[in-house]
PDB file of N, CA, C and O in Angstrom:
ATOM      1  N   UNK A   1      -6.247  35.304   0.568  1.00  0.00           N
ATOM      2  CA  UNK A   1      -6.888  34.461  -0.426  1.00  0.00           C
ATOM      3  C   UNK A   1      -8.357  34.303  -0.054  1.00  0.00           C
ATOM      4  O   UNK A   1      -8.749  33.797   0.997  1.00  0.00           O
ATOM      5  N   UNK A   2      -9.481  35.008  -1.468  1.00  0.00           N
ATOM      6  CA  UNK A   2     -10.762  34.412  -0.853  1.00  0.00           C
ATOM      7  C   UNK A   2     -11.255  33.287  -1.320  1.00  0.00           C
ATOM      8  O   UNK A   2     -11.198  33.013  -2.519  1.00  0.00           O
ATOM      9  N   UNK A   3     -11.660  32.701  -0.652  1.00  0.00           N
ATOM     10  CA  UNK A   3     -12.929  31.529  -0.983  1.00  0.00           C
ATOM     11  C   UNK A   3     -14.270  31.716  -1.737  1.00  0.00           C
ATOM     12  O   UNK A   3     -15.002  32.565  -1.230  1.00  0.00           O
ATOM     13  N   UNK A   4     -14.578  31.308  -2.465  1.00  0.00           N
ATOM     14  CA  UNK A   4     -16.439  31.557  -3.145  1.00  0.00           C
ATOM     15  C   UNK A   4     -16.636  30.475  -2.611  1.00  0.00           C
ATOM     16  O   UNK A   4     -15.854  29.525  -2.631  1.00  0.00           O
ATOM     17  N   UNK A   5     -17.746  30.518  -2.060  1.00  0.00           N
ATOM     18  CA  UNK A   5     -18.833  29.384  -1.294  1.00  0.00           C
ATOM     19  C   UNK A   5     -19.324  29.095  -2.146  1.00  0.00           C
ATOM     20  O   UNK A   5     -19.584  29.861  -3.073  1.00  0.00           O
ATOM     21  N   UNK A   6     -19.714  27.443  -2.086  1.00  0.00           N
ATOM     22  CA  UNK A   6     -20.129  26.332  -3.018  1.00  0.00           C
ATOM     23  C   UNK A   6     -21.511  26.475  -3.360  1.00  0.00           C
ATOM     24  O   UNK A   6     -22.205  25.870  -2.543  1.00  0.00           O
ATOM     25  N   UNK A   7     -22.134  27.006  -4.196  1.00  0.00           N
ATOM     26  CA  UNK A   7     -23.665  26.767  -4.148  1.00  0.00           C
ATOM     27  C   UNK A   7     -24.400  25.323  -3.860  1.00  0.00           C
ATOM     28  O   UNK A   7     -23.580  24.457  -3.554  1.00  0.00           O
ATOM     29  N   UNK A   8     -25.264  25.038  -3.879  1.00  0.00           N
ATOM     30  CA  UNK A   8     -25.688  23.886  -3.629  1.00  0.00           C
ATOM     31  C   UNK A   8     -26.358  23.165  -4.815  1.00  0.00           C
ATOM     32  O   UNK A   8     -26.720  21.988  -4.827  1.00  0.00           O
ATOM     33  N   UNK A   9     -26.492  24.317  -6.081  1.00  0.00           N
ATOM     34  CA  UNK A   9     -25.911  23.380  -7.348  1.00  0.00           C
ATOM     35  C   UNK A   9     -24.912  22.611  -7.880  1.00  0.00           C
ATOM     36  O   UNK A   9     -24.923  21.617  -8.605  1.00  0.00           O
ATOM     37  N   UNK A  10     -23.841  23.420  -7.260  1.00  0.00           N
ATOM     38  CA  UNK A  10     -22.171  23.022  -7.618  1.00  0.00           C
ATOM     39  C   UNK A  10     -22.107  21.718  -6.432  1.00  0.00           C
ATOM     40  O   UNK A  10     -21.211  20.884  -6.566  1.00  0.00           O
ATOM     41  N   UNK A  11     -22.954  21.607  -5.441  1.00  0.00           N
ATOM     42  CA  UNK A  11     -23.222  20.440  -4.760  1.00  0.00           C
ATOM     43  C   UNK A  11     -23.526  19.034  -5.554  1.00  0.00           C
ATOM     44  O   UNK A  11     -22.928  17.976  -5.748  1.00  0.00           O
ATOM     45  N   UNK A  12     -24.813  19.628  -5.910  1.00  0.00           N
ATOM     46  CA  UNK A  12     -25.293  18.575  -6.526  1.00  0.00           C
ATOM     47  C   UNK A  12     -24.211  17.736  -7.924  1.00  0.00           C
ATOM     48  O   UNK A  12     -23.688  16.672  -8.256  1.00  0.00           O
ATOM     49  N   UNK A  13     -24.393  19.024  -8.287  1.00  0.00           N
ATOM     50  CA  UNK A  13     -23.075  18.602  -9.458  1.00  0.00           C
ATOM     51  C   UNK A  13     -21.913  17.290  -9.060  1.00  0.00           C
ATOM     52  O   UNK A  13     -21.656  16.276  -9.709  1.00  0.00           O
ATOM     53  N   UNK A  14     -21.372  17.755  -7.778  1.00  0.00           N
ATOM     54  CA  UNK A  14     -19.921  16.957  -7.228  1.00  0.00           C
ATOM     55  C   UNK A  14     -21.107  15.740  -6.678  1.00  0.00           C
ATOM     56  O   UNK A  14     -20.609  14.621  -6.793  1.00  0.00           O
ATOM     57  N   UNK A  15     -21.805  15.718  -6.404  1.00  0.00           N
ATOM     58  CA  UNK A  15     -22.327  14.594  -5.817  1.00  0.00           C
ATOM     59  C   UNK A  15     -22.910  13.520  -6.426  1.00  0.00           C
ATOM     60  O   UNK A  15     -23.203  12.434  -5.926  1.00  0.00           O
ATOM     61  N   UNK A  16     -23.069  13.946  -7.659  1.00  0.00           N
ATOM     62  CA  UNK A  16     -23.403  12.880  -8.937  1.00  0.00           C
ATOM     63  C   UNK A  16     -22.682  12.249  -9.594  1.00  0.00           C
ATOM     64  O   UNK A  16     -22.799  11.153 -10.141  1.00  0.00           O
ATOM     65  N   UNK A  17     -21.349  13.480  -9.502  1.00  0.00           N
ATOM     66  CA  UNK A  17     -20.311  12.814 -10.182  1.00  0.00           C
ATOM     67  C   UNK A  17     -19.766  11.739  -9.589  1.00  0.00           C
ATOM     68  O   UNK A  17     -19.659  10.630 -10.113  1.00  0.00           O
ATOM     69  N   UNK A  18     -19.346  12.105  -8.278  1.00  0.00           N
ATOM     70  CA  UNK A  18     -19.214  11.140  -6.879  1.00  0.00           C
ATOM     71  C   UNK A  18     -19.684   9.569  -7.397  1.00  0.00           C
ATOM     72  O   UNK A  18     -19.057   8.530  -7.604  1.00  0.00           O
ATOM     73  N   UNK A  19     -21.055   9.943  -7.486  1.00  0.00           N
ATOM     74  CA  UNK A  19     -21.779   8.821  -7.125  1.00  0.00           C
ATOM     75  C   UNK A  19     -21.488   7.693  -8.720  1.00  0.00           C
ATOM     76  O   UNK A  19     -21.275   6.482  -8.668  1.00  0.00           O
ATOM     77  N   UNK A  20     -21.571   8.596 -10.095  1.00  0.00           N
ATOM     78  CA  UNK A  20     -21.134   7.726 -10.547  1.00  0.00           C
ATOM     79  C   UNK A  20     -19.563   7.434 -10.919  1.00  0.00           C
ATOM     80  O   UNK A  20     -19.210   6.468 -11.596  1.00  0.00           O
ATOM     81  N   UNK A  21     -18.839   8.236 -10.473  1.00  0.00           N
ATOM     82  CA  UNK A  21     -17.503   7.599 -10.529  1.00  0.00           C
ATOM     83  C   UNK A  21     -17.569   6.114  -9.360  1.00  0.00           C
ATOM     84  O   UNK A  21     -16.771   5.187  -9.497  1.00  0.00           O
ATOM     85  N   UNK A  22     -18.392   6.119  -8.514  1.00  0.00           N
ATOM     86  CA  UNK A  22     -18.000   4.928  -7.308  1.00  0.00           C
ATOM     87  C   UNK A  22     -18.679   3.789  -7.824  1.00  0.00           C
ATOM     88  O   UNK A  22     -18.191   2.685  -7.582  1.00  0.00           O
ATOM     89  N   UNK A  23     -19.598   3.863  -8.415  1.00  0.00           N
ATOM     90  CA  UNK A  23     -20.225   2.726  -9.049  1.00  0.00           C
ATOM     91  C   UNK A  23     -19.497   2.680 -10.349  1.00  0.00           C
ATOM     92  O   UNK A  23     -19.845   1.686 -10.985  1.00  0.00           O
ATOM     93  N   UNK A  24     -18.634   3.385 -10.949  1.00  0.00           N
ATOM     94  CA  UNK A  24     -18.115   2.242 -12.223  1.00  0.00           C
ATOM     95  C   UNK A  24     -16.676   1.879 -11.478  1.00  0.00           C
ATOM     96  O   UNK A  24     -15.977   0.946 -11.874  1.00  0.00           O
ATOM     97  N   UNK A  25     -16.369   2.591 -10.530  1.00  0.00           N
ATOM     98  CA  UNK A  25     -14.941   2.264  -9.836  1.00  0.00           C
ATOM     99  C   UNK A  25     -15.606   0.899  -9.182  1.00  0.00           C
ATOM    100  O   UNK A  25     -14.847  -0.068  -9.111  1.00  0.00           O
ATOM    101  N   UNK A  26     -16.914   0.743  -8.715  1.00  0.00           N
ATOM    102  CA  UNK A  26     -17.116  -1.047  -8.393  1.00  0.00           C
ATOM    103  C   UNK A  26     -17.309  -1.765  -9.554  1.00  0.00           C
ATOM    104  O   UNK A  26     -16.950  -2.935  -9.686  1.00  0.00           O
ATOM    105  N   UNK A  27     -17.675  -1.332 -10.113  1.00  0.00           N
ATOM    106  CA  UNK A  27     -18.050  -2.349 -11.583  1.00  0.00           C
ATOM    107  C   UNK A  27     -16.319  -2.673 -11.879  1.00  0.00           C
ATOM    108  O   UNK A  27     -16.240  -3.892 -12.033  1.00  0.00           O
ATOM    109  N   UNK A  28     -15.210  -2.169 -11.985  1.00  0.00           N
ATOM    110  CA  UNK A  28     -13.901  -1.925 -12.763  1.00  0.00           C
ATOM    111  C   UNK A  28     -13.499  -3.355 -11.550  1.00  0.00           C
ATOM    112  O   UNK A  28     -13.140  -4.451 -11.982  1.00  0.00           O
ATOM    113  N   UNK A  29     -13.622  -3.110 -10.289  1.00  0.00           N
ATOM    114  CA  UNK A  29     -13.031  -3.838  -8.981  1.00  0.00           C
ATOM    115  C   UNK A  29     -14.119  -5.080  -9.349  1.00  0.00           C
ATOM    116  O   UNK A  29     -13.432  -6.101  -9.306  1.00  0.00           O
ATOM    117  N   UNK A  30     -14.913  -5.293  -9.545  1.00  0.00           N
ATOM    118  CA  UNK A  30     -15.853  -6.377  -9.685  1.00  0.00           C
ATOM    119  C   UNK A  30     -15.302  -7.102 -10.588  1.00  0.00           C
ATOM    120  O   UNK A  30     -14.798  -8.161 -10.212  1.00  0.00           O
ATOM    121  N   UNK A  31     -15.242  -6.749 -11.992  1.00  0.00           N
ATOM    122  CA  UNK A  31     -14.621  -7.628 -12.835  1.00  0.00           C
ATOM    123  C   UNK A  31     -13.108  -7.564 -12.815  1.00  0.00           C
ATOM    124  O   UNK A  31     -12.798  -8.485 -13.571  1.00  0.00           O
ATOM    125  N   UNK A  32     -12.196  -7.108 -12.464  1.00  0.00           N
ATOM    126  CA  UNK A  32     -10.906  -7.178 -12.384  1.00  0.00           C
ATOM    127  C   UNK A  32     -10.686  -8.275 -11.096  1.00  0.00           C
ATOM    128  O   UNK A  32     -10.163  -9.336 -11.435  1.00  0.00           O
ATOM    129  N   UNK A  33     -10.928  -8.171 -10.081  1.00  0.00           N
ATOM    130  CA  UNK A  33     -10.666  -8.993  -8.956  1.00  0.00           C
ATOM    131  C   UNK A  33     -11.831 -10.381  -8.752  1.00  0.00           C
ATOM    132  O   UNK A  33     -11.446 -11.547  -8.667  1.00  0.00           O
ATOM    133  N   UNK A  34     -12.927 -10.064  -8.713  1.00  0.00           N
ATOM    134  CA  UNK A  34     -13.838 -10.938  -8.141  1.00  0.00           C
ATOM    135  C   UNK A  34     -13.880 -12.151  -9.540  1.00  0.00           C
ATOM    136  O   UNK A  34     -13.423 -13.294  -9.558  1.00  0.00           O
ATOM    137  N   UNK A  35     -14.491 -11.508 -10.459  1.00  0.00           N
ATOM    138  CA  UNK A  35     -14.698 -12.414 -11.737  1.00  0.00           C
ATOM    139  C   UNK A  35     -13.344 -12.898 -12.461  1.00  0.00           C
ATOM    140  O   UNK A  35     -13.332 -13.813 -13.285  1.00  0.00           O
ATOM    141  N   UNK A  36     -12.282 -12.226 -12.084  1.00  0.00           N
ATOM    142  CA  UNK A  36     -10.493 -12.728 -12.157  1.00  0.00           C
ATOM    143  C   UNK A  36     -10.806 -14.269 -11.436  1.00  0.00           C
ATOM    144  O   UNK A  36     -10.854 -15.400 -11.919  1.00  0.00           O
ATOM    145  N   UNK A  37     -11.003 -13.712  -9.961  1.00  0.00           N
ATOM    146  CA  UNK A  37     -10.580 -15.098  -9.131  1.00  0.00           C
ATOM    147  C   UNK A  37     -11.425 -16.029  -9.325  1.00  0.00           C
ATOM    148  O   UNK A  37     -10.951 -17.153  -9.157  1.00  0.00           O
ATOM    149  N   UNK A  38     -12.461 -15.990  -9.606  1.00  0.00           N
ATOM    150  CA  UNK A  38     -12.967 -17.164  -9.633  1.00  0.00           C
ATOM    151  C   UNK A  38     -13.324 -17.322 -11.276  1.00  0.00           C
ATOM    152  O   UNK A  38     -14.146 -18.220 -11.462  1.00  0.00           O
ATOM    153  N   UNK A  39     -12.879 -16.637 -12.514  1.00  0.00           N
ATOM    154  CA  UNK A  39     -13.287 -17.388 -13.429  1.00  0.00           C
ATOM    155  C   UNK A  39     -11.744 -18.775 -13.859  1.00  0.00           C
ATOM    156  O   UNK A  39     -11.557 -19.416 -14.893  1.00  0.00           O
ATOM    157  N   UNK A  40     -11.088 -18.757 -12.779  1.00  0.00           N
ATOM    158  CA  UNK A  40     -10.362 -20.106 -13.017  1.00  0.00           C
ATOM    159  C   UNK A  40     -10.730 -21.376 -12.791  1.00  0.00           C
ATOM    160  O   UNK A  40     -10.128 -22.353 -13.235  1.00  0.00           O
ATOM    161  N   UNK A  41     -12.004 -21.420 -11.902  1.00  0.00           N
ATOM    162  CA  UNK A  41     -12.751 -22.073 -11.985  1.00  0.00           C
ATOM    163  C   UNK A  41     -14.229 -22.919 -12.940  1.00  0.00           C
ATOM    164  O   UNK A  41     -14.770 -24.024 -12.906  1.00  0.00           O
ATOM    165  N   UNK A  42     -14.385 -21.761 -13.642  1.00  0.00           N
ATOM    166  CA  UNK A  42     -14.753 -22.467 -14.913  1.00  0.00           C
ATOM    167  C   UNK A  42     -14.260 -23.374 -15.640  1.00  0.00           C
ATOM    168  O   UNK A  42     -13.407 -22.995 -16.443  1.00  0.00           O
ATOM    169  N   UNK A  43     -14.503 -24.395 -15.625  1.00  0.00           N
ATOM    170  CA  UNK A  43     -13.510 -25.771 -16.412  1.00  0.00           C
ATOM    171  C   UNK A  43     -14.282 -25.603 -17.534  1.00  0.00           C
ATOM    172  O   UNK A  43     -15.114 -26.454 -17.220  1.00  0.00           O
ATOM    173  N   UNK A  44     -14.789 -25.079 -18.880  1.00  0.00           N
ATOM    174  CA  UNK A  44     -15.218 -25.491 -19.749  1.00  0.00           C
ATOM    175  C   UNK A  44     -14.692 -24.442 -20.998  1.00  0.00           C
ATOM    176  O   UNK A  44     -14.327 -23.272 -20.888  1.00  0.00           O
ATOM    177  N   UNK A  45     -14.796 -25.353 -22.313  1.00  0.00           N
ATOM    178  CA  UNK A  45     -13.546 -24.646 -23.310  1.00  0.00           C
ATOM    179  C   UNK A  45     -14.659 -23.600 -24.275  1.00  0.00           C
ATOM    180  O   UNK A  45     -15.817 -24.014 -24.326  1.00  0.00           O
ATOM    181  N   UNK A  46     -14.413 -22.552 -24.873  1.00  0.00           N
ATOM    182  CA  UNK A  46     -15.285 -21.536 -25.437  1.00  0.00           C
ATOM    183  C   UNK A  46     -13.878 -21.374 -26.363  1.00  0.00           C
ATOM    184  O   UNK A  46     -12.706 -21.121 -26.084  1.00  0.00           O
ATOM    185  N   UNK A  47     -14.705 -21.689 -27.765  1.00  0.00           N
ATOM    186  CA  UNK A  47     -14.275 -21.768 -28.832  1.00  0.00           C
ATOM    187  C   UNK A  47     -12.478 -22.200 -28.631  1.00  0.00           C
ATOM    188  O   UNK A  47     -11.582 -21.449 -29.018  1.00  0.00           O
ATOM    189  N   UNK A  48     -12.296 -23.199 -28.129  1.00  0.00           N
ATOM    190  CA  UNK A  48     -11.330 -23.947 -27.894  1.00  0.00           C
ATOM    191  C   UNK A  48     -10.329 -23.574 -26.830  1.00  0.00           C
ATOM    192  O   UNK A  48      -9.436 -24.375 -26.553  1.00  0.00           O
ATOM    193  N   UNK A  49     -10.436 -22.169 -26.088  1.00  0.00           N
ATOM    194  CA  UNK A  49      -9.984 -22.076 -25.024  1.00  0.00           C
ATOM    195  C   UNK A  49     -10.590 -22.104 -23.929  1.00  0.00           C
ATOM    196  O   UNK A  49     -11.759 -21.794 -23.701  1.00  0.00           O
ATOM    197  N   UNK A  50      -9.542 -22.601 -23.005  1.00  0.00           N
ATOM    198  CA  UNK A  50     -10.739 -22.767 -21.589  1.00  0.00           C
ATOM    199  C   UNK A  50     -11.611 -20.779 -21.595  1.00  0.00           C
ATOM    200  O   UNK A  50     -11.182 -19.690 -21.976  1.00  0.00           O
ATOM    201  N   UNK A  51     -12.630 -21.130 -21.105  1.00  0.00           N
ATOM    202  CA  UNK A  51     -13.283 -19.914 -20.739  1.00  0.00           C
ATOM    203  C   UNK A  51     -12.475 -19.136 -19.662  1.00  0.00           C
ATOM    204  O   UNK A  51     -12.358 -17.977 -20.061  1.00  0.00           O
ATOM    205  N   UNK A  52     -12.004 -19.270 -18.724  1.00  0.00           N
ATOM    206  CA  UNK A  52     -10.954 -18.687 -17.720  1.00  0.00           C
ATOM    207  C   UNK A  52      -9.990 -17.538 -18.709  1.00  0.00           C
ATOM    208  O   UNK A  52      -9.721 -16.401 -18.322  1.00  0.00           O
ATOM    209  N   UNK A  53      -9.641 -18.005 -19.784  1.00  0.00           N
ATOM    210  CA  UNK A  53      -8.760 -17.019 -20.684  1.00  0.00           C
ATOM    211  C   UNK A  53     -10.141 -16.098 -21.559  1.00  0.00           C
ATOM    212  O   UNK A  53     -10.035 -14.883 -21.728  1.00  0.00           O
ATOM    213  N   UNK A  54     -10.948 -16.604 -21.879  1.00  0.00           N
ATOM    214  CA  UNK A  54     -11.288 -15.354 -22.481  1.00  0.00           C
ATOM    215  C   UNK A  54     -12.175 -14.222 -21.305  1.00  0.00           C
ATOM    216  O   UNK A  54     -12.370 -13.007 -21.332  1.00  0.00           O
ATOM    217  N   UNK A  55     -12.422 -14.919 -20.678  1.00  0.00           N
ATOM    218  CA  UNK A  55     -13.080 -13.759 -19.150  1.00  0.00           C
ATOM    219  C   UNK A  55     -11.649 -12.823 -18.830  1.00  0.00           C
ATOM    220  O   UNK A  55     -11.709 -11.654 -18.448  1.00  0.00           O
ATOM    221  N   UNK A  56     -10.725 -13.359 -18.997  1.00  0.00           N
ATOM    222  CA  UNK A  56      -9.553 -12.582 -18.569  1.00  0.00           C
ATOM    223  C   UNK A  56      -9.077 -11.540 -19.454  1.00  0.00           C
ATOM    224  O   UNK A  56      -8.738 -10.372 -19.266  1.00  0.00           O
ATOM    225  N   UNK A  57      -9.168 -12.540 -20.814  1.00  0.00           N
ATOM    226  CA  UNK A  57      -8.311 -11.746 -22.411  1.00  0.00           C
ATOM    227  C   UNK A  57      -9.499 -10.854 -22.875  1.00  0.00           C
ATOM    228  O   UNK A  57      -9.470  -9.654 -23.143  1.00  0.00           O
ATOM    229  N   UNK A  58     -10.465 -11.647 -22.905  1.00  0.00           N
ATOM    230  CA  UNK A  58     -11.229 -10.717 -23.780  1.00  0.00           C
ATOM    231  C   UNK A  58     -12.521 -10.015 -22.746  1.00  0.00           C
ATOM    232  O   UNK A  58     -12.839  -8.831 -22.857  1.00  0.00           O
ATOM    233  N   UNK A  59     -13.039 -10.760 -21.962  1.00  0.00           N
ATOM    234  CA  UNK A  59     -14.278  -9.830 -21.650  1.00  0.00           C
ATOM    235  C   UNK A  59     -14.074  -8.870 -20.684  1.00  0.00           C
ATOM    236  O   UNK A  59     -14.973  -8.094 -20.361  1.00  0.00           O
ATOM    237  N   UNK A  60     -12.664  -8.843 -20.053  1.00  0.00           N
ATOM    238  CA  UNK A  60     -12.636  -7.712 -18.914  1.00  0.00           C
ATOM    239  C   UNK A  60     -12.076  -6.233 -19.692  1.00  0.00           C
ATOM    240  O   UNK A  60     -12.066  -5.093 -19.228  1.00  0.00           O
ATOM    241  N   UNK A  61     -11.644  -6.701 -20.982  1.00  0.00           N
ATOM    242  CA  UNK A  61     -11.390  -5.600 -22.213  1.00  0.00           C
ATOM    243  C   UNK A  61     -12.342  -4.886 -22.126  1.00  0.00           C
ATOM    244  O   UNK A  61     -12.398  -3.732 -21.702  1.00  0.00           O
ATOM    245  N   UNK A  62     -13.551  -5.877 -22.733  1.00  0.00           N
ATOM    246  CA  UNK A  62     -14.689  -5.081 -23.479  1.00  0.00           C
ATOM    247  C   UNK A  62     -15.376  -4.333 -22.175  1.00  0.00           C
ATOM    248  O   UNK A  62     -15.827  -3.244 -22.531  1.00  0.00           O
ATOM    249  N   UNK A  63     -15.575  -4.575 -20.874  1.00  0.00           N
ATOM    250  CA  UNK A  63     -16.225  -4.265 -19.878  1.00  0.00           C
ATOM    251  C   UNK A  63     -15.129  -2.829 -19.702  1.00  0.00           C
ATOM    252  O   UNK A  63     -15.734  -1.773 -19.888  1.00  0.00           O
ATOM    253  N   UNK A  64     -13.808  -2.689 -19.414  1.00  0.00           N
ATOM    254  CA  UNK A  64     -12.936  -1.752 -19.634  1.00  0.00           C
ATOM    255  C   UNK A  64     -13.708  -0.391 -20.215  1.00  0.00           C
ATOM    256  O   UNK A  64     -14.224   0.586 -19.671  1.00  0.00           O
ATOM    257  N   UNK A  65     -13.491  -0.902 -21.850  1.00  0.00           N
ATOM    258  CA  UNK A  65     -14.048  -0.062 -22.585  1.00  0.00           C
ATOM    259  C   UNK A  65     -15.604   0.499 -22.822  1.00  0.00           C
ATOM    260  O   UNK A  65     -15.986   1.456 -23.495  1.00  0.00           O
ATOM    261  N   UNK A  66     -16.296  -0.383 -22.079  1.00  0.00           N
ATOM    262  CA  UNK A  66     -17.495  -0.046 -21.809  1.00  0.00           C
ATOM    263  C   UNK A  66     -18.115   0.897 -20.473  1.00  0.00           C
ATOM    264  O   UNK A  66     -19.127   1.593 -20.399  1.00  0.00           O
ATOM    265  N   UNK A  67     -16.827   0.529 -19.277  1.00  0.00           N
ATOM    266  CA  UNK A  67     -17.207   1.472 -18.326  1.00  0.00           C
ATOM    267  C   UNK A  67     -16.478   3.045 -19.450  1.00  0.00           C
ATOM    268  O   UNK A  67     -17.037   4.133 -19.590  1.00  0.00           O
ATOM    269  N   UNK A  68     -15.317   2.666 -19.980  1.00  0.00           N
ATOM    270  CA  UNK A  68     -15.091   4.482 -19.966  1.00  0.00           C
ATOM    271  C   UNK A  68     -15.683   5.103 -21.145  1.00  0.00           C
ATOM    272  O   UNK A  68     -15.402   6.253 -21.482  1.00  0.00           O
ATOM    273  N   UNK A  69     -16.598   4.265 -21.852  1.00  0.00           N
ATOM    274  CA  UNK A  69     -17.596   4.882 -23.175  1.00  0.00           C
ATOM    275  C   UNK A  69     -18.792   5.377 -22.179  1.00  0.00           C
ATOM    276  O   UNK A  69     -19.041   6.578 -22.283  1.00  0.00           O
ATOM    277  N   UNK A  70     -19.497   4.722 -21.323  1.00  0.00           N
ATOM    278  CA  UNK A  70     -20.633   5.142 -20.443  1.00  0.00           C
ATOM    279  C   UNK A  70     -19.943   6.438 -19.809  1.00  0.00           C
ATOM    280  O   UNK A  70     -20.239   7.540 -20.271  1.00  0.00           O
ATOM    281  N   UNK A  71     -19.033   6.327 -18.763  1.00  0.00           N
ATOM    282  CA  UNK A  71     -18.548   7.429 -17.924  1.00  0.00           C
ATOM    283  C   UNK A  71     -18.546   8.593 -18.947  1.00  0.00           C
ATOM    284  O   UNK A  71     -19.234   9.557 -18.610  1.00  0.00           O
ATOM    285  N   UNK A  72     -17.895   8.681 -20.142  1.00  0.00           N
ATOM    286  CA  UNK A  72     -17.558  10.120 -20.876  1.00  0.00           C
ATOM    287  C   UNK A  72     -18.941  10.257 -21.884  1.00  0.00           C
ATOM    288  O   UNK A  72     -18.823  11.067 -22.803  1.00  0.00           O
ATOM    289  N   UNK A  73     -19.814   9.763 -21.810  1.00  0.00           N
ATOM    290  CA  UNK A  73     -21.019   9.862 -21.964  1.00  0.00           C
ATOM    291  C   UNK A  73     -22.046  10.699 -21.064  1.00  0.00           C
ATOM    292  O   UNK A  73     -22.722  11.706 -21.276  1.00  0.00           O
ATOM    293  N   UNK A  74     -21.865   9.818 -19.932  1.00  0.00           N
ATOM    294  CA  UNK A  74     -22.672  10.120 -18.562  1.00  0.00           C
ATOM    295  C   UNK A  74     -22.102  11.892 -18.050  1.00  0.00           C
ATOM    296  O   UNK A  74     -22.773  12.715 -17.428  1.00  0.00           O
ATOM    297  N   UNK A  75     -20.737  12.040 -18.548  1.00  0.00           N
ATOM    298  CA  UNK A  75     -20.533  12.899 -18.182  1.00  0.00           C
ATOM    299  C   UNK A  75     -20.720  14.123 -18.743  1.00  0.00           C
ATOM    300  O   UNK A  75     -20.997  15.162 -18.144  1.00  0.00           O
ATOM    301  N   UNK A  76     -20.503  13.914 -20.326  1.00  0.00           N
ATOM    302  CA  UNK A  76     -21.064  15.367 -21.154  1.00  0.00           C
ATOM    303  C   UNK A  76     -22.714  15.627 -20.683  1.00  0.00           C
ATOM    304  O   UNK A  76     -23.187  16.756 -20.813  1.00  0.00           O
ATOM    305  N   UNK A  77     -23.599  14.425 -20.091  1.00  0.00           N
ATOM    306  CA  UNK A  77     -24.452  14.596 -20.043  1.00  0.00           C
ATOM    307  C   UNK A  77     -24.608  15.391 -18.725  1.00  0.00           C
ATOM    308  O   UNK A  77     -25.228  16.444 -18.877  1.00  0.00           O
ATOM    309  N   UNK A  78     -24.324  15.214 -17.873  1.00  0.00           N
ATOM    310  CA  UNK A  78     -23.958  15.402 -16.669  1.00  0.00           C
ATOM    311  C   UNK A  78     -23.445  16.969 -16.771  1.00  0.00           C
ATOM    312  O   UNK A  78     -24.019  17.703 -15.967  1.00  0.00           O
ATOM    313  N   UNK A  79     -22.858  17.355 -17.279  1.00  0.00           N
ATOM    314  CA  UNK A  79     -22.321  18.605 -17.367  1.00  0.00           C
ATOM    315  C   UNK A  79     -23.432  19.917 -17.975  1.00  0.00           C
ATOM    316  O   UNK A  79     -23.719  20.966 -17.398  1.00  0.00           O
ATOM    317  N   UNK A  80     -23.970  19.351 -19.514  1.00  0.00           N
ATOM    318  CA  UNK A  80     -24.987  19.699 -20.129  1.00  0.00           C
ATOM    319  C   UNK A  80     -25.982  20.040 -18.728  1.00  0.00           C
ATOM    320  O   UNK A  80     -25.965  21.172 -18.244  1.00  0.00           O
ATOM    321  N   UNK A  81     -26.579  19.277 -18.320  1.00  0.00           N
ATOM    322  CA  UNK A  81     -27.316  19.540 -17.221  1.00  0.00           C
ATOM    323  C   UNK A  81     -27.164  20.453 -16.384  1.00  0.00           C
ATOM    324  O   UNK A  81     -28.055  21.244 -16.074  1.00  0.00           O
ATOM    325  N   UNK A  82     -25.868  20.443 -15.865  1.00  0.00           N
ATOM    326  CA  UNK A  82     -25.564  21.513 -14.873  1.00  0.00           C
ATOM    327  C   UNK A  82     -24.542  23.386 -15.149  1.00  0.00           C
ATOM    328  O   UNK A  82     -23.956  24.226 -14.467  1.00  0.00           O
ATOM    329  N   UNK A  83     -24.921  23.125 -16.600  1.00  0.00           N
ATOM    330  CA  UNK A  83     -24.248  24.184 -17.191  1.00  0.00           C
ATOM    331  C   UNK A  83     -22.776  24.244 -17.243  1.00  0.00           C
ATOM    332  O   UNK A  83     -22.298  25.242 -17.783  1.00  0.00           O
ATOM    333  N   UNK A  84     -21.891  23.255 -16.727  1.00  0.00           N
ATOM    334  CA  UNK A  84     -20.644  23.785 -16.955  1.00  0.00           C
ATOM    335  C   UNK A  84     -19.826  22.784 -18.265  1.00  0.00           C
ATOM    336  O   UNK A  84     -18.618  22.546 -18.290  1.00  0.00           O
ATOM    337  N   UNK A  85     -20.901  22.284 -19.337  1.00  0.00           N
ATOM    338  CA  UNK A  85     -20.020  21.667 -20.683  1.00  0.00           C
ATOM    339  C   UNK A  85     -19.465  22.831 -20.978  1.00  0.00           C
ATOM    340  O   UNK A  85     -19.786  24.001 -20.770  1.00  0.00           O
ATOM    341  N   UNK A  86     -18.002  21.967 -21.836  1.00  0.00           N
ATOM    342  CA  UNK A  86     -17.423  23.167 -22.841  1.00  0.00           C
ATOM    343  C   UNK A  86     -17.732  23.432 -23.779  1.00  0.00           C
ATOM    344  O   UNK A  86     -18.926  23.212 -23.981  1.00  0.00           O
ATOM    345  N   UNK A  87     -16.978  24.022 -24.891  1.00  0.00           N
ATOM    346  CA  UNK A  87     -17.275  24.652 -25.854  1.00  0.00           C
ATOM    347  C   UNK A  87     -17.427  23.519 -26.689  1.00  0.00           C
ATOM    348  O   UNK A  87     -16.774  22.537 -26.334  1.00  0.00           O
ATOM    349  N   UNK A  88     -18.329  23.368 -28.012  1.00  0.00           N
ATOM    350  CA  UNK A  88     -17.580  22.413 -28.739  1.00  0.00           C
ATOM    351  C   UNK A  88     -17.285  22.767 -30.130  1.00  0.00           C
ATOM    352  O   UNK A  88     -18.171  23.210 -30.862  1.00  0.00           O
ATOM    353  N   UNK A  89     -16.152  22.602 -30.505  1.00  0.00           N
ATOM    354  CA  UNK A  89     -15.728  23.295 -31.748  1.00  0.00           C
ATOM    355  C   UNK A  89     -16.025  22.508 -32.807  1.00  0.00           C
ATOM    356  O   UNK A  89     -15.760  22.883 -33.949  1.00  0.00           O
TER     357      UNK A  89
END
């Protein structure tokens, strides 16, 4: 079995991706755990529920869907750049 050696485009490539998969994988851990635990501490009501439920119900949704609209964004772009997008039909 041979190996093709990595150019150091195909470097760069994995290393961007790297870099932003780890920063939305902290952004995902940031609001799932950190802003979880302590938005029970917010005592105050937003549009009649305590705020603690909608940081939970609703804004860790929209942050959800906002890391994976950026990521598959970042990434056609990301690809475009480095020549390996696909086709698009």
């Amino acid at each position: 079995m041979q190996t093709t050696p990595i150019s150091e485009r195909h470097r760069q490539y994995w290393r961007a991706n790297l870099r932003l998969t780890s920063v939305l994988i902290a952004i995902w851990f940031f609001v799932t755990f950190v802003l979880g635990y302590f938005a029970r501490d917010l005592d105050f009501t937003f549009f009649g529920w305590p705020f603690s439920f909608w940081v939970a119900a609703q804004g860790a949704l929209i942050v959800y869907v906002l890391v994976i609209w950026f990521y598959a964004r970042s990434m056609n772009r990301l690809d475009h750049r480095y020549g390996v997008a696909e086709e698009e039909h």
